[in-house]
Structures are given as C-alpha cells and as structure tokens.
Phi, psi and omega in degrees: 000127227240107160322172166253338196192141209216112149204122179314147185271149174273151186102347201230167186235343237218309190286149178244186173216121145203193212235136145225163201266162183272150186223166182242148207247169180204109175181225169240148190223144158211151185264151213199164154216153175319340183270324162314348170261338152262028189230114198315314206279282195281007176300146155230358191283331161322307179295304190318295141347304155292323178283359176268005191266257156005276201264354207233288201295336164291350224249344181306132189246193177294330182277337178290140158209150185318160159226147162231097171300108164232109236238191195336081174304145150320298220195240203236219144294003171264335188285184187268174201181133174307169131243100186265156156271084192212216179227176140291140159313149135243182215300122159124345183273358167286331173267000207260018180055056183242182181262167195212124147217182199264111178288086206300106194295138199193159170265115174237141165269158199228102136304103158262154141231181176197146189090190213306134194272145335306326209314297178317296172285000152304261193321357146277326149298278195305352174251329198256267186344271164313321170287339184298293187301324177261064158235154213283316180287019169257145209272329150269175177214163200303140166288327196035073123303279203201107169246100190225140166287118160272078227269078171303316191192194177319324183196086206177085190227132173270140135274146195224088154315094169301142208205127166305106177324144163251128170338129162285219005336000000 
C-alpha cells in the first residue's frame, strides 16, 4: 500500500504517520471482542484465518496480498468490533459470497513486524501498539474507525492504526 503521505514520529524507529487512498477489502468477517480472544472456547480470529486460508488464498494472484481488517467498533478496545479476512478483489469475488469493506482515506498510525505469522503480529499489538497508545505523553489517539493489518510477505506485517485528527494552531 503506496501512502499519499509518510512521515516518522518522532521519538520512535518504528512508527510512521501516513495518509492513505481508500481501497476495498474483500473476505470473511466476524465480531468478536478482545476478552474473547483470549479464551481458546470463544477465540473466533483464529477460525476465521483459517477459512481465509482455505476459501480466499488460493484464488489470490501475485497482485492480491492478505489484509486483516477492524471495523465497526462498539467503544474502543473493550467493545465488540468486525474482523475481516480478507484481499483486493479478485478474479471470481464478486461471486464468491463474500463480505466487503472500505479501507477509508484517512491519517493512520504504522506499526511493523517481521517474523513467523501469527506471532510477529501478537508482537506488534502487543510490544509496539498498546504501549504506544497507553503512554501518558502520546500525543494521539485511536479513532477505532477502520484498523488493518497489512500481510507484506511470509513474515512481514504493517498494522495500520486509525488516529483522530489533531487540532491545528
């Protein structure tokens, strides 16, 4: 995903500020919430994955790459929230019974990782993300709009954090 606009936060290696054009997703979704995920009987992201595994990835050409999409919060992170699985449209997905949503132009904050898939993205919520947003001097906040994981490769992930305009002077 090419931004309309890039620039590092300062204080940080890792995080970016960028702009991006809206693009439409494509895959399977189901709601869910964070305390549910963290109980094996009621996990549904996991499943979910696998059925994008299954029904969505073979069908993927060189130009498709994964997105995991999150979308119509409840609240914040305690609420319930979509999860998608999904693509870029591709040849056959307009038939393929699937769910579709707008990845919105918007100023998102960008969280990497790089190793072994899921994990590199646990470690990314969990090391870059939540501490960033829970430090008492950061200076943005979440929108919980539209939040999506950008799948680069094999062991290779952007998460892209919607954020709330901030005030000019």
């Amino acid at each position: 995903m090419t931004p309309l606009n890039s620039k590092n936060i300062e204080g940080t290696n890792t995080v970016k500020l960028v702009q991006i054009e809206s693009k439409t997703i494509v895959g399977h979704k189901v709601r869910t919430k964070n305390d549910r995920e963290m109980e094996p009987a009621t996990a549904k992201i996991g499943g979910l994955w696998a059925k994008f595994t299954t029904d969505i990835a073979p069908n993927l050409g060189t130009d498709n790459v994964g997105y995991g999409v999150y979308t119509e919060y409840e609240t914040d992170h305690t609420g319930a929230f979509d999860v998608l699985a999904g693509s870029t449209p591709y040849e056959g997905s307009e038939n393929a019974g699937l769910s579709q949503v707008v990845l919105v132009e918007d100023d998102y904050l960008v969280f990497s990782g790089v190793g072994e898939l899921p994990q590199a993205v646990i470690n990314v919520w969990s090391e870059q993300i939540w501490p960033y947003f829970n430090k008492n001097s950061c200076i943005h906040e979440r929108a919980y709009t539209t939040d999506f994981e950008l799948y680069k490769g094999a062991e290779a992930v952007d998460i892209y954090i919607a954020i709330k305009k901030q005030a000019t002077a």
